[in-house]
C-alpha positions as CSV (number, residue, x, y, z in Angstrom):
1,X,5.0,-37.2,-15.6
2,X,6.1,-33.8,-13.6
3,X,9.2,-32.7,-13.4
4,X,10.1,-29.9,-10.6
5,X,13.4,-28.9,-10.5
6,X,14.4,-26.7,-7.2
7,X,17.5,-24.6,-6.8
8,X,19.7,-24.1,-4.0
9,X,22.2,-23.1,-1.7
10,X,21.5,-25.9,1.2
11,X,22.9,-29.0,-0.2
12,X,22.8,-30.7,3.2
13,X,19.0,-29.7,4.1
14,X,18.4,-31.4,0.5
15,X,19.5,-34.4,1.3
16,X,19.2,-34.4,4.6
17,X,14.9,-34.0,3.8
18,X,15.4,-37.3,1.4
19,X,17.5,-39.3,4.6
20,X,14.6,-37.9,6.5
21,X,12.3,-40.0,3.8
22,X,14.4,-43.2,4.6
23,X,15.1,-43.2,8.3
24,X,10.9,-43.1,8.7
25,X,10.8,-46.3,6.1
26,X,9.1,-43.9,4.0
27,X,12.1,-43.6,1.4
28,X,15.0,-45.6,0.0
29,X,18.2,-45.4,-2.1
30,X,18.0,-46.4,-5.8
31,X,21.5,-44.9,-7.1
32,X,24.4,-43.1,-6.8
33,X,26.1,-41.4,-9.7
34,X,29.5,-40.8,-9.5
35,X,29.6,-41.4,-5.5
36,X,31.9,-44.3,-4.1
37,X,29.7,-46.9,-3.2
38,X,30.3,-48.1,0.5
39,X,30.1,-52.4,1.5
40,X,27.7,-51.9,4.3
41,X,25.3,-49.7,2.1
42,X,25.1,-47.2,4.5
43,X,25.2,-44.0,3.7
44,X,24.7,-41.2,6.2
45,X,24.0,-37.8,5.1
46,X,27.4,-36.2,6.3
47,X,29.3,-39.1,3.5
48,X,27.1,-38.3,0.8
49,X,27.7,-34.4,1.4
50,X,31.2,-34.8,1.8
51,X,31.0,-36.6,-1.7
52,X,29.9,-33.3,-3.5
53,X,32.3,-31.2,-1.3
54,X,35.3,-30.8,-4.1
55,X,32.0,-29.3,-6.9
56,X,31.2,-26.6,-4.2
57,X,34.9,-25.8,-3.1
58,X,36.0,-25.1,-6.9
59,X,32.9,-23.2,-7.1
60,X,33.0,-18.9,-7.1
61,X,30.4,-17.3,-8.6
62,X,27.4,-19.6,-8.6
63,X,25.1,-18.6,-5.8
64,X,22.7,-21.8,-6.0
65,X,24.7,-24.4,-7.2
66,X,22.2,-27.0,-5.8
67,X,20.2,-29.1,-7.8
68,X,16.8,-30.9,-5.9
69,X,14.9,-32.9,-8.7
70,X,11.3,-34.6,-8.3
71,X,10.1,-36.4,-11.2
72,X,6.7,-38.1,-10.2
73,X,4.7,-40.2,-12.4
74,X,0.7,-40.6,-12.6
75,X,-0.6,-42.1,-9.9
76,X,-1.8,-44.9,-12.3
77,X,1.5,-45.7,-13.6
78,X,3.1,-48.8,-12.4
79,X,7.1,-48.0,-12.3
80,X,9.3,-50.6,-11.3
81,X,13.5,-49.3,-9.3
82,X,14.9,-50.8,-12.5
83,X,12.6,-47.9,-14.7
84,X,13.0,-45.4,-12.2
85,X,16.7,-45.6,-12.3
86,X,16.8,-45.8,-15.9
87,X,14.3,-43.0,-16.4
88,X,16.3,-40.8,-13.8
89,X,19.8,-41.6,-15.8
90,X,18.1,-40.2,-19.6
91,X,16.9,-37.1,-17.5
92,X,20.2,-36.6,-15.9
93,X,22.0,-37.3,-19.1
94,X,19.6,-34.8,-21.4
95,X,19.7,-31.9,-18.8
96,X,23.6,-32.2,-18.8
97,X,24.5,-33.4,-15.5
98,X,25.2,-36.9,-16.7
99,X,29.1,-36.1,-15.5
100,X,28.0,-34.7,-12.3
101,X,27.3,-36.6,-8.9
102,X,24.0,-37.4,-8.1
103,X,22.2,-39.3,-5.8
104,X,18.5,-41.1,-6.7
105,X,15.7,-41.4,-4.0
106,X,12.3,-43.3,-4.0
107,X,9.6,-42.0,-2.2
108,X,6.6,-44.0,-1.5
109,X,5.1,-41.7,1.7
110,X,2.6,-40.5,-1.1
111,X,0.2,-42.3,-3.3
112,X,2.3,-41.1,-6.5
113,X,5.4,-42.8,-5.6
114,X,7.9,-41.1,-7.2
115,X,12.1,-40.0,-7.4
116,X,13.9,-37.0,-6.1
117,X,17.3,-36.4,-7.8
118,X,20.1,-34.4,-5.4
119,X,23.3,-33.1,-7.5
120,X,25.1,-29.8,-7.8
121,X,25.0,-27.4,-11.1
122,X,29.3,-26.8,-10.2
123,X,32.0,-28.9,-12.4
124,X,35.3,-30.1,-10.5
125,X,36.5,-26.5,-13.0
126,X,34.0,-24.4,-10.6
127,X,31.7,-23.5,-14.3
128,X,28.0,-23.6,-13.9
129,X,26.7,-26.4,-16.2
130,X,23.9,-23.9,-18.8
131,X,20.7,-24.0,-17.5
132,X,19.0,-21.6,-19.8
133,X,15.0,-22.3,-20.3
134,X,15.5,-25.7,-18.2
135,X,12.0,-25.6,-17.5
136,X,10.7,-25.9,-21.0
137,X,14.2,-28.6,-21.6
138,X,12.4,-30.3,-18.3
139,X,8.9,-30.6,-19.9
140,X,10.6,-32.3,-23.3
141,X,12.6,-34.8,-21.6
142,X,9.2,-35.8,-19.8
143,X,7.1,-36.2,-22.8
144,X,9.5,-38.6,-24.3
145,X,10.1,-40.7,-21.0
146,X,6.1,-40.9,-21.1
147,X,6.4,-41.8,-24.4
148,X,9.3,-45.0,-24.2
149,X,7.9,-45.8,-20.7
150,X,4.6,-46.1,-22.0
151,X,3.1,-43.6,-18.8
152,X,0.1,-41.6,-18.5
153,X,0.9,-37.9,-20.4
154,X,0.9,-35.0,-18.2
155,X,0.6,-33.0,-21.5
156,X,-2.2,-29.8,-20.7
157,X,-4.7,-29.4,-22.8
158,X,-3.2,-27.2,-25.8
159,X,-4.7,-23.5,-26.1
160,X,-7.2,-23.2,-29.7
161,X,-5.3,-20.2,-30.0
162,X,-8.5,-18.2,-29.7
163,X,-8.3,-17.3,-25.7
164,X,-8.2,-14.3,-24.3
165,X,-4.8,-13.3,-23.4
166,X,-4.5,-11.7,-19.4
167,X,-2.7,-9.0,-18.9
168,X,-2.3,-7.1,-15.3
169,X,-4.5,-4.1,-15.0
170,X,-2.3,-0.7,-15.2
171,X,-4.7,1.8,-13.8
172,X,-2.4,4.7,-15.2
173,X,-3.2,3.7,-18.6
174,X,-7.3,4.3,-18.3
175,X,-10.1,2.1,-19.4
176,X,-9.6,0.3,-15.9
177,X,-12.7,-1.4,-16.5
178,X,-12.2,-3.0,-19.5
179,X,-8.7,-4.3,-18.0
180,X,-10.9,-6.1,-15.4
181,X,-12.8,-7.7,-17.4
182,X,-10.5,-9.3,-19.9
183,X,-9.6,-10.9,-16.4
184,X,-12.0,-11.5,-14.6
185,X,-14.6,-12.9,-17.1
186,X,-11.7,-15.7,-18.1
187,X,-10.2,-16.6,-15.5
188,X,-12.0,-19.0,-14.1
189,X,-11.4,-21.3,-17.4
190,X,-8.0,-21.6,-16.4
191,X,-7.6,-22.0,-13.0
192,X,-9.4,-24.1,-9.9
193,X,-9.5,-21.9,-6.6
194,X,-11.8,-23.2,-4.0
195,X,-12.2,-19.8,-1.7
196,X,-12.9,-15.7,-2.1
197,X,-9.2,-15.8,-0.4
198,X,-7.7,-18.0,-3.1
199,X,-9.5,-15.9,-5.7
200,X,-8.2,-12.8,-4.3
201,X,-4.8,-14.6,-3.9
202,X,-4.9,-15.3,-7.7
203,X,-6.4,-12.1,-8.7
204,X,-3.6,-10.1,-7.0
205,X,-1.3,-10.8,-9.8
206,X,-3.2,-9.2,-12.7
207,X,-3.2,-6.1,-9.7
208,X,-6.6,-6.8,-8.9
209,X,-9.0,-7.7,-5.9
210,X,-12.5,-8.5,-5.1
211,X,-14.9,-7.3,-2.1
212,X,-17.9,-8.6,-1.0
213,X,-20.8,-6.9,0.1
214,X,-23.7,-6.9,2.2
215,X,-26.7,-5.0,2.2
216,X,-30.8,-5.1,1.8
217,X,-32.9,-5.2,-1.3
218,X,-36.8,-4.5,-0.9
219,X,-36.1,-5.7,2.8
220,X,-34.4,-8.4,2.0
221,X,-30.2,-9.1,2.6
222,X,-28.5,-8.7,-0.8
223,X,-24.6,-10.1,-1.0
224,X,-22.8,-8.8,-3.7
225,X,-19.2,-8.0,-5.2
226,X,-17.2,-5.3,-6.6
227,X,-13.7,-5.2,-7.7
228,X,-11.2,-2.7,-7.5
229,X,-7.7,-1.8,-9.4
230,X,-4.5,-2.0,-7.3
231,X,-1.1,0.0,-7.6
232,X,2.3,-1.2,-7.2
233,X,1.8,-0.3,-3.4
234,X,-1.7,-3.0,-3.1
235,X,-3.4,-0.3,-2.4
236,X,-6.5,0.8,-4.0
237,X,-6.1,2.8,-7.4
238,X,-9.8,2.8,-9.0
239,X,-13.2,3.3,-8.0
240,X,-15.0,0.2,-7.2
241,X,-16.9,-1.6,-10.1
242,X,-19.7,-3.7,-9.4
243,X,-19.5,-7.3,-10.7
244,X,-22.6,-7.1,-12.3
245,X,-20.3,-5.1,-14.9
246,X,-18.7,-8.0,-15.9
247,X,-21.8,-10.1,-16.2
248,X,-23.2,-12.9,-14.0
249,X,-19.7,-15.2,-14.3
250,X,-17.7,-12.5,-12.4
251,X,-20.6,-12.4,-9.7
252,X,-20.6,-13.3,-6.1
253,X,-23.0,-16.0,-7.3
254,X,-21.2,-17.9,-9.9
255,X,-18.0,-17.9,-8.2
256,X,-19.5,-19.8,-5.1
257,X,-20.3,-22.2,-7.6
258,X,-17.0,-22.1,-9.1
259,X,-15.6,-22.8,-5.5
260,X,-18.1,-25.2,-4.8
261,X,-16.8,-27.2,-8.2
262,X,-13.2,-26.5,-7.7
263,X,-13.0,-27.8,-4.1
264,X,-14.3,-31.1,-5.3
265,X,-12.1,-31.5,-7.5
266,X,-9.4,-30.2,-5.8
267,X,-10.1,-32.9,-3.7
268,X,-8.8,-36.1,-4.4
269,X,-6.0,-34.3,-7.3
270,X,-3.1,-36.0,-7.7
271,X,-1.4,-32.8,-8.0
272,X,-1.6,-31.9,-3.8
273,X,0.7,-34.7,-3.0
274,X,3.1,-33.2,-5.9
275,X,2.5,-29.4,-4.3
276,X,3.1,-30.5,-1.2
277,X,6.6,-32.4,-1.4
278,X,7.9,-29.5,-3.5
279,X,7.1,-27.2,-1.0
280,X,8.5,-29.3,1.8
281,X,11.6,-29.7,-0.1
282,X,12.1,-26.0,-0.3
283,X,11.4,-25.8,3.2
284,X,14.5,-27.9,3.9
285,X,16.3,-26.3,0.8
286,X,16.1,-22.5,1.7
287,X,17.5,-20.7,4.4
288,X,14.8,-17.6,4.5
289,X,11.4,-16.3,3.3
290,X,12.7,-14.5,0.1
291,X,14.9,-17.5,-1.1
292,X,11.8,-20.3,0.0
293,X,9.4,-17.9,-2.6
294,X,11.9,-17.7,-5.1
295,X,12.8,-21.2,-4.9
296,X,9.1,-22.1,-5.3
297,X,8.5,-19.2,-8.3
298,X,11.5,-20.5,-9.9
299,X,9.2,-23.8,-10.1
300,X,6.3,-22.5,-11.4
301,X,4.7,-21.3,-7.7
302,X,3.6,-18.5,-6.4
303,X,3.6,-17.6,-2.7
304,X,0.9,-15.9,-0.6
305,X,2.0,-14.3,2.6
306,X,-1.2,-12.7,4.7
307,X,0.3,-11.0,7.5
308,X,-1.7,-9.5,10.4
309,X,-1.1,-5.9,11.8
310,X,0.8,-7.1,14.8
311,X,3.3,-9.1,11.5
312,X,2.5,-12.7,12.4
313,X,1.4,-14.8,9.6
314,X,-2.0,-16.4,9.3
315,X,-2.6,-17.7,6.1
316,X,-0.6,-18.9,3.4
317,X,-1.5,-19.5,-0.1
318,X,0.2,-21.3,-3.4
319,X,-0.5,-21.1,-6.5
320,X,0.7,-23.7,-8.8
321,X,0.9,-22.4,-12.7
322,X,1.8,-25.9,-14.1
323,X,-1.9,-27.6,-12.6
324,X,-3.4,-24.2,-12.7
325,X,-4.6,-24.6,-8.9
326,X,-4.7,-22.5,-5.9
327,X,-3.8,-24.1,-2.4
328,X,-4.2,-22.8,1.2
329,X,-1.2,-24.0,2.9
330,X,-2.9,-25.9,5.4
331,X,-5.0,-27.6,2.6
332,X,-1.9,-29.0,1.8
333,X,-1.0,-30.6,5.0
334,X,-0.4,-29.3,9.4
335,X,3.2,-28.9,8.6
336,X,2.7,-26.2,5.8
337,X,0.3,-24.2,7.9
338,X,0.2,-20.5,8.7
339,X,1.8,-21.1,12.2
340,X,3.9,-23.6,10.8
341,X,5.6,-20.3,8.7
342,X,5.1,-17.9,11.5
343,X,7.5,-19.7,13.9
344,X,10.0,-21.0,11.4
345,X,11.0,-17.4,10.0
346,X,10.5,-15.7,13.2
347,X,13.3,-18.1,14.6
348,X,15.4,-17.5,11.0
349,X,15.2,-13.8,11.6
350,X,16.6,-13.6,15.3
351,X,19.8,-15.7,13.8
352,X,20.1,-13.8,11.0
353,X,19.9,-10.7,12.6
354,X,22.6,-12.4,15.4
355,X,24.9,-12.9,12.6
356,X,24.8,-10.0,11.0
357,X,26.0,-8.0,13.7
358,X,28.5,-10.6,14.3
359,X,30.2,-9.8,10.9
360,X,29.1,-6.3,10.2
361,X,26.9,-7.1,6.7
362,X,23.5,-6.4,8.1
363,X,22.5,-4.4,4.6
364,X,24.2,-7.6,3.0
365,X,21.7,-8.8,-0.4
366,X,20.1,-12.6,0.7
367,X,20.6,-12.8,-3.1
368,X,22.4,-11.8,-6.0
369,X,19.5,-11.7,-8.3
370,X,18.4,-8.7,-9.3
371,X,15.1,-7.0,-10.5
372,X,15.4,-8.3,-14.0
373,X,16.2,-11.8,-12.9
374,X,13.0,-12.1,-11.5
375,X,10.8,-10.4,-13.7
376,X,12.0,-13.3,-16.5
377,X,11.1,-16.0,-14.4
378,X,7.9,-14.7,-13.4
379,X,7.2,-14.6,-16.6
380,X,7.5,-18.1,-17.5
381,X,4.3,-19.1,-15.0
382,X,2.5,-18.0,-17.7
383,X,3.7,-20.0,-20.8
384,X,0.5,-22.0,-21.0
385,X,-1.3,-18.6,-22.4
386,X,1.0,-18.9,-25.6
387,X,0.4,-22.7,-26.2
388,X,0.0,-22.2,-29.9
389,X,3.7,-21.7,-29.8
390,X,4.4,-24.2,-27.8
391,X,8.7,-25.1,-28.7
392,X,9.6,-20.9,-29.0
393,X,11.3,-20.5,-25.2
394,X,11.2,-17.1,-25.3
395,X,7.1,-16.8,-26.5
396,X,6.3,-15.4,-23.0
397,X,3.0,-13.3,-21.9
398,X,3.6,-9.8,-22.5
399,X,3.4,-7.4,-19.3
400,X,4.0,-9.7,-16.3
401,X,7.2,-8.1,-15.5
402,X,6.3,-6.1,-12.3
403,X,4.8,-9.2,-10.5
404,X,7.5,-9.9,-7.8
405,X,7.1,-12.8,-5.3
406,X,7.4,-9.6,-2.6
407,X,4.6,-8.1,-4.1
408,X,1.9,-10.7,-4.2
409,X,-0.4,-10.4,-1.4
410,X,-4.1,-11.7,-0.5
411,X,-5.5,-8.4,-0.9
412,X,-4.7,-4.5,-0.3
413,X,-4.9,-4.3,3.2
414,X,-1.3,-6.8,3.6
415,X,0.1,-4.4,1.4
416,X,-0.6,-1.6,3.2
417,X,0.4,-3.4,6.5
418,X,4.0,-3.8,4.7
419,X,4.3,-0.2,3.2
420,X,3.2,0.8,6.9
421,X,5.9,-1.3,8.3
422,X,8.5,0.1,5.9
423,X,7.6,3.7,6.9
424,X,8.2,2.7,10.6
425,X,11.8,1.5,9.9
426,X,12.4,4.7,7.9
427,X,11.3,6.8,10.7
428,X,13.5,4.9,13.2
429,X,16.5,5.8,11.2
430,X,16.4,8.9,11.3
């Protein structure tokens, strides 16, 4: 079983997306914690918000007191309401909201039918309930539910302790080459990616990206690869090293078979129905692009933003840590498309920029999370690298600190778009 846990502000979006599930017969209501139960059984989403509305008021400091739960059972498991809501009462309980209200969905609109939990991380006292290393706390709570459910394990397959450990390239620190490599010749045991784009989405977090190119040979056309180092900036920070460099598993050649492999099995995964609903829950949990990609990193998802010169977007890409796969939006379904993206925070942007001279706080943070903050949960994508260890919380992969959701791009050149846009607003200030 997978557990995703997203974090709020937007309590009414959250359940407002699982009412959505309901109202289209796609969806129904297992149980309500702590919520007055009505005669009629209906429930709209205004009552069930007003229900949580005494957690938020009491409330100060918490900035995402919203809690939006999926817990989603192999396909092959046969769950009946009675084990869901069970199942969803020992989570609850073991993560320490067994005092807080909650409400318990059922979706069946995918093959994997599965529960989404709503509740609020607030106390009637306004204290957060501790949700220090949740994630790993999340993954424990799942592994005995599969275990007194009798359900198929979503357990990975444990590290020998052996692998080569990645590290992102630092092109100050020399030996670039050999940085590349201890990438590039492992990374495709660890992740599926079924495109050069989805490999250059992947391989933009280690600081790296790939090129093809074209020429002639004796006459003949010749396709090849090199790779490059990137600074902070995505721009390029080495000379370009062939592929062949690497040997014949970091060539153009292998990694079309790689692709080839990976979109088959990408295929029919149980894990693009799981991608998907998390990422259309965040959609209708978040507010703007920054808080969507930290909402999604948060769970163990990185977020691909290609950008054209003009700003619009036309590709988005996810990579899921937990299943080790990389997604193009539109893979994943019309409605998490690139244009999909484009109009939705184009529309965001003209009403926050409306409000924001309505009350004066244009420079106003979207967040109060700071640098460090998001440094430690990037780091946790990468637990699976220090599987030998698996119960120490804080046995995290050295060096992944400077990997920002804001800094993960496709490749260079949607980096340099961004620094050139940045340069443009400096010069209109002055």
């Amino acid at each position: 079983m997978i557990a995703k846990i997203g974090k709020g502000e937007n309590l009414y979006g959250a359940i407002s997306y699982n009412q959505q599930k309901i109202d289209t017969e796609k969806g129904q209501f297992l149980l309500l914690n702590k919520i007055p139960e009505r005669l009629d059984n209906n429930y709209s989403t205004s009552y069930l918000h007003q229900r949580f509305e005494p957690y938020l008021s009491a409330n100060i400091r918490t900035e995402k007191p919203v809690r939006h739960i999926s817990l989603n059972p192999d396909p092959a498991d046969r769950v009946s309401d009675a084990q869901f809501m069970e199942m969803a009462q020992l989570y609850m309980q073991e993560m320490g909201y067994g005092n807080q209200p909650y409400i318990v969905f059922k979706h069946t609109d995918i093959e994997r039918t599965h529960i989404h939990i709503v509740t609020v991380c607030t106390g009637l006292d306004g204290k957060k309930i501790p949700d220090s290393y949740d994630h790993p706390r999340s993954m424990a709570i799942c592994r005995d539910l599969e275990q007194r459910y009798n359900l198929v394990s979503a357990t990975e397959k444990q590290s020998t302790g052996n692998e080569q450990v990645f590290r992102p390239v630092d092109y100050r620190a020399g030996d670039v080459k050999s940085q590349i490599a201890s990438v590039v010749r492992h990374l495709p045991k660890y992740y599926k990616y079924p495109s050069l784009g989805t490999y250059n989405a992947l391989l933009s977090l280690f600081n790296i990206t790939a090129e093809e190119v074209k020429g002639e040979l004796n006459g003949q056309p010749k396709n090849g690869l090199v790779y490059f180092a990137l600074n902070e900036q995505g721009e390029k920070a080495s000379n370009p090293f062939k592929a062949s460099r690497f040997g014949k598993h970091a060539g153009l050649e292998a990694l079309q078979e790689h692709f080839m492999q990976s979109k088959e099995q990408m295929k029919n995964s149980p894990v693009r129905a799981v991608l998907k609903n998390t990422i259309e829950a965040a959609m209708h949990t978040t507010t703007n692009e920054t808080d969507f990609k930290r909402q999604l990193l948060e769970q163990g998802i990185n977020t691909v933003v290609r950008r054209n010169d003009e700003g619009r977007i036309y590709g988005m890409t996810f990579i899921d840590h937990e299943s080790r796969t990389v997604w193009n939006g539109s893979a994943l379904g019309k409605n998490i498309s690139a244009n999909v993206f484009n109009d939705w925070w184009k529309e965001q942007a003209v009403e926050q920029r409306q409000n924001a001279e309505q009350t004066s706080i244009a420079d106003a943070p979207t967040t109060g999370k700071n640098v460090a903050d998001e440094k430690e949960e990037t780091h946790q994508l990468f637990d699976f690298l220090n599987k030998e260890q698996p119960n120490d919380d804080t046995g995290m992969i050295d060096g992944f600190g400077g990997l920002l959701p804001e800094a993960q791009a496709e490749d260079y050149e949607e980096q340099a778009f961004a620094k050139r846009m940045k340069k443009k607003k400096r010069r209109k200030k002055l």
